[in-house]
C-alpha positions as CSV (number, residue, x, y, z in Angstrom):
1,X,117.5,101.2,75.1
2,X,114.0,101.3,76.3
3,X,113.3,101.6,80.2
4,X,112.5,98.7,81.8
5,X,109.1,98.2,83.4
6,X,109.7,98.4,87.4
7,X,107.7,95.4,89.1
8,X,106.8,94.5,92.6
9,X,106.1,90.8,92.4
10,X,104.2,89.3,95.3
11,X,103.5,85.3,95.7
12,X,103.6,82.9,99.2
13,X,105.4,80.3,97.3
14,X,109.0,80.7,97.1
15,X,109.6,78.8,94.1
16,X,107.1,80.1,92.1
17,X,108.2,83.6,93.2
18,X,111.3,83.1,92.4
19,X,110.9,81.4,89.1
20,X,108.8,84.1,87.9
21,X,111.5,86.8,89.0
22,X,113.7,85.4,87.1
23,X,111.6,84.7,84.0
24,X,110.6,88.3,84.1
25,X,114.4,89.8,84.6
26,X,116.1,87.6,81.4
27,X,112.9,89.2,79.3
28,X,115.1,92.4,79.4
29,X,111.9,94.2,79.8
30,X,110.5,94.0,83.3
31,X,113.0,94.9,86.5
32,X,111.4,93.3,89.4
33,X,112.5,96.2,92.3
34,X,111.4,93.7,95.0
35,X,109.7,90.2,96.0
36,X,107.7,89.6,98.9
37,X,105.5,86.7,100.3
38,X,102.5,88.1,101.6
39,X,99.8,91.2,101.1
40,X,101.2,93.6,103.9
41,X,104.8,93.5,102.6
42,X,102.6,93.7,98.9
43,X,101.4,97.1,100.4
44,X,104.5,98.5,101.9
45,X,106.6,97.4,99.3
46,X,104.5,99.2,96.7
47,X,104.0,102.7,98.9
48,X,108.2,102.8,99.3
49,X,109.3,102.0,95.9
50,X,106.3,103.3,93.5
51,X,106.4,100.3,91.4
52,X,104.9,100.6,87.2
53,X,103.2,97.5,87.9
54,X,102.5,94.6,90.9
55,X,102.2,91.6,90.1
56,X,100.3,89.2,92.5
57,X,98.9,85.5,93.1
58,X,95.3,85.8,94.2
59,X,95.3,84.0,97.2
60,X,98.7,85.3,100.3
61,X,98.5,85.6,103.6
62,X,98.3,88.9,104.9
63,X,95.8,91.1,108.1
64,X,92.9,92.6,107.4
65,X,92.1,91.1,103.9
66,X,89.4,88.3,102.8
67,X,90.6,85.0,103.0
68,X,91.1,83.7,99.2
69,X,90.7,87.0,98.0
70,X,93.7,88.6,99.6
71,X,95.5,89.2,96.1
72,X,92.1,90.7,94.9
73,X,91.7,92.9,98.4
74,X,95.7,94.6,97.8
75,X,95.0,94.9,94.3
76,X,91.9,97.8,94.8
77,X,93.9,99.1,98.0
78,X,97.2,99.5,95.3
79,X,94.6,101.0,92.8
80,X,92.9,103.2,95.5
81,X,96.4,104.8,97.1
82,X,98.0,105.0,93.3
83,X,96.3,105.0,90.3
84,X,99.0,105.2,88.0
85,X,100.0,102.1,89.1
86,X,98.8,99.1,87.2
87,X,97.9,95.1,88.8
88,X,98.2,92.0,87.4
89,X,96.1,89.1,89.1
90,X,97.4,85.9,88.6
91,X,94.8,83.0,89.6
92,X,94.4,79.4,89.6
93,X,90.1,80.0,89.4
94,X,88.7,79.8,86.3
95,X,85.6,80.7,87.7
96,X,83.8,84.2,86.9
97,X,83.2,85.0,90.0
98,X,86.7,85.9,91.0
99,X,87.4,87.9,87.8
100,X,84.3,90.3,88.4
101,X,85.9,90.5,92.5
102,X,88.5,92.0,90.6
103,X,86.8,94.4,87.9
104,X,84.3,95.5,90.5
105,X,85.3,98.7,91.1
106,X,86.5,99.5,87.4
107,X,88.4,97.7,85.3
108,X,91.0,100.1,83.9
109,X,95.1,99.2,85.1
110,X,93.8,95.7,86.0
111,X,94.2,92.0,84.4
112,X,93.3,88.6,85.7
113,X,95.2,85.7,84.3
114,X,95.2,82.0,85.1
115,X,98.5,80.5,86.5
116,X,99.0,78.5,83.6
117,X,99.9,81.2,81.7
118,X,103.2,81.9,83.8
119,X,105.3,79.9,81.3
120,X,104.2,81.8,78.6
121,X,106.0,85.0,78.9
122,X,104.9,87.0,75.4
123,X,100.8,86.3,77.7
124,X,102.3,87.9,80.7
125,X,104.4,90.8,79.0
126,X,101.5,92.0,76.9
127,X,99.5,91.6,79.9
128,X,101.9,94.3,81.6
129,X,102.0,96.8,78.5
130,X,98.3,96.4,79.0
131,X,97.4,97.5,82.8
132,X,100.8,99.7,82.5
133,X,98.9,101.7,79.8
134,X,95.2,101.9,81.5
135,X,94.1,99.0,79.7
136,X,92.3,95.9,81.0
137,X,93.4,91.9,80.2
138,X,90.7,89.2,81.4
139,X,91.2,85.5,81.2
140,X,89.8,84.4,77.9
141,X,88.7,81.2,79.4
142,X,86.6,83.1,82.3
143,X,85.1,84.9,79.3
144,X,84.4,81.9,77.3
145,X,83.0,79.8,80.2
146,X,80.8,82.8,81.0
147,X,79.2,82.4,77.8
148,X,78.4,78.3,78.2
149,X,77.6,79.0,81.7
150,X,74.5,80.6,80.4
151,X,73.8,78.2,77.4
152,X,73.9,75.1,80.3
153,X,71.0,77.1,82.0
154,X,69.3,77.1,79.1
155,X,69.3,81.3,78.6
156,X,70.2,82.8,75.4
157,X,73.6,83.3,74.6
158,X,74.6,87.2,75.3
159,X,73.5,88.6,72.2
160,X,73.8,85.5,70.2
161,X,77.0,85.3,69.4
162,X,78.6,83.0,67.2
163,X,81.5,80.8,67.5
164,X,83.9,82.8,65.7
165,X,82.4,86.0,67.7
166,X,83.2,84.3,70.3
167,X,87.1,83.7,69.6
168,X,87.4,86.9,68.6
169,X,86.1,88.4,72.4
170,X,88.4,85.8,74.0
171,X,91.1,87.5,71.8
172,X,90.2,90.7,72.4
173,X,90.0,89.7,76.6
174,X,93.7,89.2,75.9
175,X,94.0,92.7,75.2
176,X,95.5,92.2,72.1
177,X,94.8,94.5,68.8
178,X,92.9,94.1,65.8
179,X,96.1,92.9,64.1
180,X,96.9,90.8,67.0
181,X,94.1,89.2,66.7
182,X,93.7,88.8,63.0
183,X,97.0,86.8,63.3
184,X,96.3,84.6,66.0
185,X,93.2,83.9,64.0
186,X,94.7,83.9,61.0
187,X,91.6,86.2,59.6
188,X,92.2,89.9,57.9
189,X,91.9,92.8,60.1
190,X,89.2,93.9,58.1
191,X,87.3,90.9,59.3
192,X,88.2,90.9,62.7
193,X,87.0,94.9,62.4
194,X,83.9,93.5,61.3
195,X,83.6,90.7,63.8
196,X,84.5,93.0,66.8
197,X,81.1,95.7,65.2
198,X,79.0,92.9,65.2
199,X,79.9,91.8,69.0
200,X,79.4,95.2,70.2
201,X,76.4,96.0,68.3
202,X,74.8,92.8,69.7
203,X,75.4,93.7,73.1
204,X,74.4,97.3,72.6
205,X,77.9,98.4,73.6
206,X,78.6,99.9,70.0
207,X,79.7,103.6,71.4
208,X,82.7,102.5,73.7
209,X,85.5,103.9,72.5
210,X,88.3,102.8,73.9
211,X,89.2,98.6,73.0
212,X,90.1,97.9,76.5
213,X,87.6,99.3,78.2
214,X,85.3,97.7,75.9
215,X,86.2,94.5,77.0
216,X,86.3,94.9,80.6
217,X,83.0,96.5,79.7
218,X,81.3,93.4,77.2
219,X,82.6,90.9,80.8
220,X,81.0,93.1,83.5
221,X,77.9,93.1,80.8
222,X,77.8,89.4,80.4
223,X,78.7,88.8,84.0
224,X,75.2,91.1,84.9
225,X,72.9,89.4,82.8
226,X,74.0,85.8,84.2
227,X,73.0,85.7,87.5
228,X,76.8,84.6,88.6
């Protein structure tokens, strides 16, 4: 039987805390070790027990941190104490800005999700497997409204992608793989391979190895030349 991933799970709302402890506990993959309200007990929570992963809303109550940001603030403070251990963002913004607070100090062990994604647990699982292995997950939708964020103000699009590039780096924001992606998509891998070339080469980001860090990276990239 395969070892379950051991969660701290941090949110203000009870209900919502709760919900998602439980949603994450009948998965038989995640064991959440505890559940607190607010960024301190986020912080002590995560030094006693040495969670695999935290999971926190973006905006709790807690000293010392940035009002609205105070997810964001424990997140680089989890990061900075214990690398190994991976952070899941989960936001209601959809705007950029928020997403790079996260990613600004490296993107590697962190994702930023929207709240609506909650109810879709296969989103919020693969979004664990993904910080839990060093990877990075960001918010299609940021990514995507990055991109007509800079068409509005009348700049060229980042390397001028296409539409279908387009789908395919909101798929690969997910974090998913090149066969994940050619079946959401419902392309063959070769094409998504060919797809995913083109985007990097565009962007001039054709030597990053790793598909995760690519991602964070190709965000970060876009996020730099928009003036957000």
């Amino acid at each position: 039987m395969t070892e379950r991933v051991r969660t701290v799970l941090a949110d203000d709302h009870y209900l919502v805390r709760e919900g998602l402890r439980q949603l994450l506990e009948a998965s038989g993959e995640v064991s959440v070790v505890a559940a607190v309200g607010n960024a301190g007990e986020l912080l002590d929570a995560t030094r006693r027990l040495r969670p695999d992963v935290v999971i926190s809303d973006i905006r709790m109550p807690g000293p010392s941190f940035r009002s609205g940001f105070e997810g964001i603030d424990a997140a680089h403070r989890v990061r900075a104490e214990h690398p190994e251990i991976g952070v899941v963002i989960l936001s209601q913004y959809r705007d950029a800005l928020f997403a790079f607070e996260l990613f600004r100090h490296g993107s590697e062990g962190l994702a930023y999700l929207l709240k609506d994604r909650i109810g879709n647990l296969d989103d919020l699982l693969s979004a664990i497997k993904a910080v839990l292995a060093g990877g990075s997950v960001l918010e299609p939708q940021v990514v995507d409204g990055l991109v007509n964020r800079r068409v509005r103000r009348g700049g060229t699009p980042p390397g001028d992608l296409t539409p279908r590039e387009r789908e395919v780096l909101g798929e690969m924001a997910l974090g998913k793989s090149n066969a994940g992606i050619a079946r959401s998509l419902h392309l063959s891998v070769s094409a998504v391979e060919k797809n995913i070339n083109t985007i990097f080469h565009k962007l001039g980001l054709e030597n990053a190895p790793d598909v995760h860090r690519r991602v964070a990276a190709v965000v970060r990239y876009l996020g730099a030349r928009s003036d957000v």
